[in-house]
TIVO-2410 file (N, C-alpha, C; in nm, 3 decimals):
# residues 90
REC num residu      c1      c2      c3 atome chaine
REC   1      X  -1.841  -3.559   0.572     N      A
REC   1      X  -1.842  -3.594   0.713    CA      A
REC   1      X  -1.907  -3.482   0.791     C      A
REC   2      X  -1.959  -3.552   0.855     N      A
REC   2      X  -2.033  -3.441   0.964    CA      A
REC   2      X  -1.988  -3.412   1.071     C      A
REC   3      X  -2.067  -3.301   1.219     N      A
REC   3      X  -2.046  -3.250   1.340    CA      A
REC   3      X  -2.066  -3.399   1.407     C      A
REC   4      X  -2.059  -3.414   1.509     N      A
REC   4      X  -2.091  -3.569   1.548    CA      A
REC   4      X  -2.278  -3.557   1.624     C      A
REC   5      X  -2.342  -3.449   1.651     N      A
REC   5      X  -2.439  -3.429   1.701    CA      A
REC   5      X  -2.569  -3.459   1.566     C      A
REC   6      X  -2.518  -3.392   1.459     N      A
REC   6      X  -2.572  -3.416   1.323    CA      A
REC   6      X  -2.512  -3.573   1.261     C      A
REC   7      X  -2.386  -3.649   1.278     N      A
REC   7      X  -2.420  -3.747   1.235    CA      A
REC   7      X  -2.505  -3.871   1.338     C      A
REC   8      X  -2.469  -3.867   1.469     N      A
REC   8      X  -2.538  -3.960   1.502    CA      A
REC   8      X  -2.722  -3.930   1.532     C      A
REC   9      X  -2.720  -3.795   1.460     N      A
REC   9      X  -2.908  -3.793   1.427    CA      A
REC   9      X  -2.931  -3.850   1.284     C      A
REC  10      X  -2.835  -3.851   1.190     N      A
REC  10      X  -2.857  -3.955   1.066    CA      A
REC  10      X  -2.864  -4.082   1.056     C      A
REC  11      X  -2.742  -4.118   1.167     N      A
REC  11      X  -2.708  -4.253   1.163    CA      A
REC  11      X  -2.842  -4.350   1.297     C      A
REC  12      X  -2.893  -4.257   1.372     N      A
REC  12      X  -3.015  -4.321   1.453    CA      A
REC  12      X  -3.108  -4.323   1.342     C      A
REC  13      X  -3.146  -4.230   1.213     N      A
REC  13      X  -3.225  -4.242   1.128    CA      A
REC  13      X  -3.207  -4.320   0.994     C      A
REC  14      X  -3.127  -4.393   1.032     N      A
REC  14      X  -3.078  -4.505   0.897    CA      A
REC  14      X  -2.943  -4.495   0.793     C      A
REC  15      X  -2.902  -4.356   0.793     N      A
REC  15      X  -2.807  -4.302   0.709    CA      A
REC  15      X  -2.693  -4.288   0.775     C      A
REC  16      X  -2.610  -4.393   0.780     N      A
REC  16      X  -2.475  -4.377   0.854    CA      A
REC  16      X  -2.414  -4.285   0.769     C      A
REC  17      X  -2.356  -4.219   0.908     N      A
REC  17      X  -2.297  -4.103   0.853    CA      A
REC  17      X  -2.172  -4.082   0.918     C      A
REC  18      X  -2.046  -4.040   0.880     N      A
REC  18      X  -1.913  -4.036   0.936    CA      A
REC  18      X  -1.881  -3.944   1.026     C      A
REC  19      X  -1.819  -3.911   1.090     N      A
REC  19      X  -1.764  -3.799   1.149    CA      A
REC  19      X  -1.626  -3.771   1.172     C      A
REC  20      X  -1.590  -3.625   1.174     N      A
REC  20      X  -1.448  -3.609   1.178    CA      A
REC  20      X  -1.442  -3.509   1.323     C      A
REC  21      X  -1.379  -3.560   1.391     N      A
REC  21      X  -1.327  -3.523   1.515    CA      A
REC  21      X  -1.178  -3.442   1.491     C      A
REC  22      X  -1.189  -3.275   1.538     N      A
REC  22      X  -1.072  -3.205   1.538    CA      A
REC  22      X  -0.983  -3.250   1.617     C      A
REC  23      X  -0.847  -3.208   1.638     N      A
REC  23      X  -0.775  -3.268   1.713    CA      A
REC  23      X  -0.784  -3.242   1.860     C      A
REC  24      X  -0.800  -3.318   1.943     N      A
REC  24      X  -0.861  -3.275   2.074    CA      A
REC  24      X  -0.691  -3.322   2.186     C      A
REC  25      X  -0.645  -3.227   2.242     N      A
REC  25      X  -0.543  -3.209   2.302    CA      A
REC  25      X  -0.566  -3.271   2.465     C      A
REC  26      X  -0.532  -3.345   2.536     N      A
REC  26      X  -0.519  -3.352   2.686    CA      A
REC  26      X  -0.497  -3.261   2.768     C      A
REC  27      X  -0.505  -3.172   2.866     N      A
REC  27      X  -0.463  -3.120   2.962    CA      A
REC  27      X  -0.427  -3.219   3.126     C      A
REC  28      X  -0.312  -3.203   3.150     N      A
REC  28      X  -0.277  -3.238   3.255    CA      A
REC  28      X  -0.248  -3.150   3.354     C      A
REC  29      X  -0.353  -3.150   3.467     N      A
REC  29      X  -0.350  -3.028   3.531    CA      A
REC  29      X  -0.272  -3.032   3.673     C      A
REC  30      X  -0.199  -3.007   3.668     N      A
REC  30      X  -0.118  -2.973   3.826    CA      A
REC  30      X  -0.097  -2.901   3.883     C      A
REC  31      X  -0.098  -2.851   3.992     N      A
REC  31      X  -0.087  -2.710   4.044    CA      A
REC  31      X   0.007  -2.665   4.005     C      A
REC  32      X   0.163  -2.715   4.042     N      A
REC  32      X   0.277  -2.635   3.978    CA      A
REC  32      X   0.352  -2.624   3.794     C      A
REC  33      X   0.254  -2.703   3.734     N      A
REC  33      X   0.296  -2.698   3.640    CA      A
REC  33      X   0.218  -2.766   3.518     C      A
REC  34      X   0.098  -2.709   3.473     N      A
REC  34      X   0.048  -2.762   3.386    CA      A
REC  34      X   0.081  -2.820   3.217     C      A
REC  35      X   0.044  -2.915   3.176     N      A
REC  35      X   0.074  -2.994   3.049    CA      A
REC  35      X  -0.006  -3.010   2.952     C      A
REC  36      X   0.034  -2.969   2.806     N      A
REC  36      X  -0.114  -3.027   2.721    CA      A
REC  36      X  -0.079  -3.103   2.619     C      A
REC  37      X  -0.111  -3.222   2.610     N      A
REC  37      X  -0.056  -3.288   2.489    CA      A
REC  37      X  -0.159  -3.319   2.396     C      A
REC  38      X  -0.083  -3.356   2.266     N      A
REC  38      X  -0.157  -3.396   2.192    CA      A
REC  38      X  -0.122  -3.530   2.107     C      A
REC  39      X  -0.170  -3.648   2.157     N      A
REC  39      X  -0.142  -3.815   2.070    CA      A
REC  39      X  -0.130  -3.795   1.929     C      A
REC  40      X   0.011  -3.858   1.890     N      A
REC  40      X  -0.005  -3.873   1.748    CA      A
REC  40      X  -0.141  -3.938   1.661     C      A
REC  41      X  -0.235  -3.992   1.559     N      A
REC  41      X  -0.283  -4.114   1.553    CA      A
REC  41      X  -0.180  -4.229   1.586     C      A
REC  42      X  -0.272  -4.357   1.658     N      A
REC  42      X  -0.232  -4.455   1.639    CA      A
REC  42      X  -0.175  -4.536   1.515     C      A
REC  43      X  -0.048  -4.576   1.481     N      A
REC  43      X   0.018  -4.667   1.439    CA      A
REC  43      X   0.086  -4.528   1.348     C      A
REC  44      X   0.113  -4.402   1.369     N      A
REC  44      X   0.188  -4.291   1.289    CA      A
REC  44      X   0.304  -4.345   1.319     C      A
REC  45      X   0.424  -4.363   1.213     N      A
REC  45      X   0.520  -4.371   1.209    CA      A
REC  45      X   0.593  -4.245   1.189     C      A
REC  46      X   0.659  -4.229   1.295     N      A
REC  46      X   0.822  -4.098   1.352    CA      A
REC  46      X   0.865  -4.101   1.425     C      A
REC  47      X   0.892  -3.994   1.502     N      A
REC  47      X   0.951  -3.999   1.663    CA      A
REC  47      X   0.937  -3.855   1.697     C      A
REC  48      X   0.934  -3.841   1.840     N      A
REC  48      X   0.931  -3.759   1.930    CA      A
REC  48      X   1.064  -3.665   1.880     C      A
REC  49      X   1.049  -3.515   1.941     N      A
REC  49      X   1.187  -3.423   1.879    CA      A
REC  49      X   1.159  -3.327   2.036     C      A
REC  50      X   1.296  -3.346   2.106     N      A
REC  50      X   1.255  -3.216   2.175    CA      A
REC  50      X   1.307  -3.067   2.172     C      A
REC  51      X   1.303  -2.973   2.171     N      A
REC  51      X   1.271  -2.854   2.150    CA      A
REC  51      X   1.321  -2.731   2.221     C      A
REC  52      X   1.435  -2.673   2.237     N      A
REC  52      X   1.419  -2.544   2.355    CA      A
REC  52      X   1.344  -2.382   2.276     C      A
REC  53      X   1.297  -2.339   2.325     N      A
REC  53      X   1.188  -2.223   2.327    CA      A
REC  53      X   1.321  -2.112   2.327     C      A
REC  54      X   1.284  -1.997   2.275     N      A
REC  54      X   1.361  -1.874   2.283    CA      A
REC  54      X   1.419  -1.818   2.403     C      A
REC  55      X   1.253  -1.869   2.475     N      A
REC  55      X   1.253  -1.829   2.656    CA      A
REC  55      X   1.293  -1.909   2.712     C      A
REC  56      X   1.356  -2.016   2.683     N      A
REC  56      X   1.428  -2.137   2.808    CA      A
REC  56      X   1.349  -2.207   2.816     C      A
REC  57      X   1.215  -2.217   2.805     N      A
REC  57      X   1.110  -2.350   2.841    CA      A
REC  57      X   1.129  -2.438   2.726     C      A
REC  58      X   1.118  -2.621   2.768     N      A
REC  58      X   1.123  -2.741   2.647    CA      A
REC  58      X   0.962  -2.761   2.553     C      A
REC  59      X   0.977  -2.815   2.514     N      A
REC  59      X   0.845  -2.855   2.410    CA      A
REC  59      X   0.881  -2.989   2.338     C      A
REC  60      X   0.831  -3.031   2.282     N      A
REC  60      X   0.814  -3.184   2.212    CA      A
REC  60      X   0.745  -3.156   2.139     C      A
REC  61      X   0.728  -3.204   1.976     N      A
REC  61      X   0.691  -3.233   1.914    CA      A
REC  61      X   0.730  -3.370   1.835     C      A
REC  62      X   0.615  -3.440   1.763     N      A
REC  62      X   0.610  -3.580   1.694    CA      A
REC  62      X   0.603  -3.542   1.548     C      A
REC  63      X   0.725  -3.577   1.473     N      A
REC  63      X   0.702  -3.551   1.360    CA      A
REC  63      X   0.691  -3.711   1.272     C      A
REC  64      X   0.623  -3.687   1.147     N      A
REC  64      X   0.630  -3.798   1.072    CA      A
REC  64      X   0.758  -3.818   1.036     C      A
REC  65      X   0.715  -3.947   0.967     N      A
REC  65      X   0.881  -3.951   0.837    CA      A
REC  65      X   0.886  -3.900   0.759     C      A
REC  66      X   0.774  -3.817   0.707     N      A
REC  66      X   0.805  -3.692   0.576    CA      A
REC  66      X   0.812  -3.576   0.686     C      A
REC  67      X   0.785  -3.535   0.767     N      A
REC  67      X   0.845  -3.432   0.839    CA      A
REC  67      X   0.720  -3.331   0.862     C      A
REC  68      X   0.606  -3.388   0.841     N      A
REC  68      X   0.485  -3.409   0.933    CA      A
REC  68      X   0.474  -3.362   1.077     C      A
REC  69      X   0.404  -3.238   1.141     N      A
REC  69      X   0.396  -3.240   1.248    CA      A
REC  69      X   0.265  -3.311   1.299     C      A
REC  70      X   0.241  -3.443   1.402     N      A
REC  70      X   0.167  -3.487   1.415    CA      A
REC  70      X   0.068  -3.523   1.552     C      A
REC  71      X   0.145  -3.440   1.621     N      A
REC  71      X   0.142  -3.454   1.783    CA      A
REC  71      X   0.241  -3.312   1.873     C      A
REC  72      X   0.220  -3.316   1.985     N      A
REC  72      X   0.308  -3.211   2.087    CA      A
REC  72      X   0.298  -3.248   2.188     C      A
REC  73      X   0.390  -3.201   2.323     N      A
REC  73      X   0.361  -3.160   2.408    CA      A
REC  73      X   0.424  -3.057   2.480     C      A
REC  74      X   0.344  -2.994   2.559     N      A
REC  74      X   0.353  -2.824   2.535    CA      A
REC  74      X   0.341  -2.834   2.703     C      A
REC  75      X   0.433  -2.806   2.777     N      A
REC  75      X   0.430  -2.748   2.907    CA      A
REC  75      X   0.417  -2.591   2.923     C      A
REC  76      X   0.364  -2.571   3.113     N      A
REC  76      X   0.409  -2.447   3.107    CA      A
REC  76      X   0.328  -2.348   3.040     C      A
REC  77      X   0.435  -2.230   3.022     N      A
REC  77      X   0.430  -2.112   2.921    CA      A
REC  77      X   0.424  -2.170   2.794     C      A
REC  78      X   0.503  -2.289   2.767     N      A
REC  78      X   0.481  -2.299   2.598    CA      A
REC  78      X   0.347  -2.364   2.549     C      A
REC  79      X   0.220  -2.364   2.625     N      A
REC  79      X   0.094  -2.384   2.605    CA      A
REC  79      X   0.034  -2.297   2.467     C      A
REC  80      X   0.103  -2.173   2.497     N      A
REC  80      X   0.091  -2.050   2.408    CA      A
REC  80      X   0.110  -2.103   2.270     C      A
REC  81      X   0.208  -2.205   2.238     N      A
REC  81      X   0.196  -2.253   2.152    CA      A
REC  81      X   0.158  -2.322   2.061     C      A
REC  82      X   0.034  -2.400   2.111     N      A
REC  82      X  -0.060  -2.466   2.065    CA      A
REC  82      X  -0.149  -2.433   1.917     C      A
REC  83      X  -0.215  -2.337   1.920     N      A
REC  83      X  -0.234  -2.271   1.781    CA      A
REC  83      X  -0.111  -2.340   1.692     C      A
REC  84      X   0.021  -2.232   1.697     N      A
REC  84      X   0.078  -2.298   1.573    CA      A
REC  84      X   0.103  -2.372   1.509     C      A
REC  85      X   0.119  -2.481   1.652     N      A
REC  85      X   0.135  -2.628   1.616    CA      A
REC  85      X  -0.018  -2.668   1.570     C      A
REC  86      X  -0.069  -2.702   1.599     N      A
REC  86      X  -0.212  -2.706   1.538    CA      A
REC  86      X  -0.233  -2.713   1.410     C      A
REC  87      X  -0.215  -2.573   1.385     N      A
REC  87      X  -0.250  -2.541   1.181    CA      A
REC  87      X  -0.111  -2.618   1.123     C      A
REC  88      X   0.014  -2.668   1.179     N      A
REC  88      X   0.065  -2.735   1.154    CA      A
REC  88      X   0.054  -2.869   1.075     C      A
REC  89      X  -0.031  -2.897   1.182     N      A
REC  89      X  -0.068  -3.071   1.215    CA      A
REC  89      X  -0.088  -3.142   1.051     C      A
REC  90      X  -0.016  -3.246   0.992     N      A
REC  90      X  -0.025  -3.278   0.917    CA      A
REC  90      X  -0.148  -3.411   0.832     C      A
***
């Protein structure tokens, strides 16, 4: 699978070619309190888990049914957390 700039120059030239898209997170921007989530795939089977932080702030994460992290959402200060969850991501 390719960058998507390199496959759709294959796939305009006859050679469909796939692409894999990293996980691309939302930001919800508000003045007092910004949000970044990240969608499980569609039709992932788990549920939502929520979370308290060391520092008092909440977090969410989506785990699978094998225990899969597959999604977040990360307010706030716990934005910081994004990386870990990330290399997580199952």
């Amino acid at each position: 699978m390719g960058r998507p700039a390199w496959a759709l120059a294959a796939t305009l030239t006859g050679t469909a070619t796939a692409v894999h898209y990293p996980p691309m997170p939302i930001d919800v921007k508000t003045p007092a309190h910004p949000v970044r989530v990240l969608l499980p795939p569609a039709g992932c089977r788990g549920g939502w888990q929520m979370e308290k932080s060391e520092s008092g702030g909440v977090f969410a994460t989506f785990a699978e049914e094998d225990g899969e992290i597959a999604g977040y959402v990360l307010p706030g200060d716990q934005i910081k957390r994004e990386n870990e969850l990330t290399h997580a991501l199952g």
